[in-house]
N, C-alpha and C positions, 0 to 999 in steps of 0.2 A: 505382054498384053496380047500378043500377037495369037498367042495359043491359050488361051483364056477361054474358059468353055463361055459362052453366052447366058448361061442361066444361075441360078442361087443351087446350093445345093444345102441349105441351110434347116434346121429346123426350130421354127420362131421358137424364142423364149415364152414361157407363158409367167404370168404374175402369179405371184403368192396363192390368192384366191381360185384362179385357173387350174393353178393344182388340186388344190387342197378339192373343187367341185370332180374332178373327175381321176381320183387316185384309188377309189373302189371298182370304180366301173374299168381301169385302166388293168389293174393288177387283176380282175376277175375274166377281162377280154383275153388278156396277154396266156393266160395258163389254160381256158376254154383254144383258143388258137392253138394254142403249140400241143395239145392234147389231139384235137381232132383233125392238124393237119396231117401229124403223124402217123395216124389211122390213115387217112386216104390213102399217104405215098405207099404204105406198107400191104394196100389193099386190104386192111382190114373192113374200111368204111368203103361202099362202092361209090362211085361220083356221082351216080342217082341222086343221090344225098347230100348235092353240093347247095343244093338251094333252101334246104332245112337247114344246113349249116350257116351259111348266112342269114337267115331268119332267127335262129337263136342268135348270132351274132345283134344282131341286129335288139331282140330283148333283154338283151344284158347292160345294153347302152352304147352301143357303137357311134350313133348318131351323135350324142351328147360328146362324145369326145374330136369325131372327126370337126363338128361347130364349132370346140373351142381353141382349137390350134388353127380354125380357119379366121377366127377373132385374130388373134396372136400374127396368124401372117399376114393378114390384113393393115393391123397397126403394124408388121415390121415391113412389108410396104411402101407407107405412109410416111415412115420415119426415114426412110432413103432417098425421098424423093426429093 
């Protein structure tokens, strides 16, 4: 207990439904990300371009999925307390 970090390191379970609303937008963010971060490291993309990056981020549905894992850790939260 003694060396026990202080915080969760968890990533809430989401419900059946939770997936099923954000497994387009989830698998379409995840290959958009790893496509264009790869570009920046490699300098193809210059970091000028980091804030376009996140605005397409951001139209593809980013929002929609960071809301529902904040549901999720909310109820798993709740449920520890």
């Amino acid at each position: 207990m003694k060396y026990q970090f202080p915080t969760m390191n968890v990533t809430p379970l989401l419900t059946d439904e939770e997936k099923d609303a954000i497994t387009a937008n989830d698998e379409q963010l995840n290959k958009y990300f790893e496509s264009s971060v790869a570009k920046f490291i490699i300098g193809e993309t210059p970091m000028s371009q980091w804030d376009a990056f996140l605005e397409e981020l951001g139209k593809i549905g980013s929002q929609k999925v960071i809301d529902t894992y904040q549901v999720a850790l909310d109820r798993l939260k709740n449920n520890i307390k």
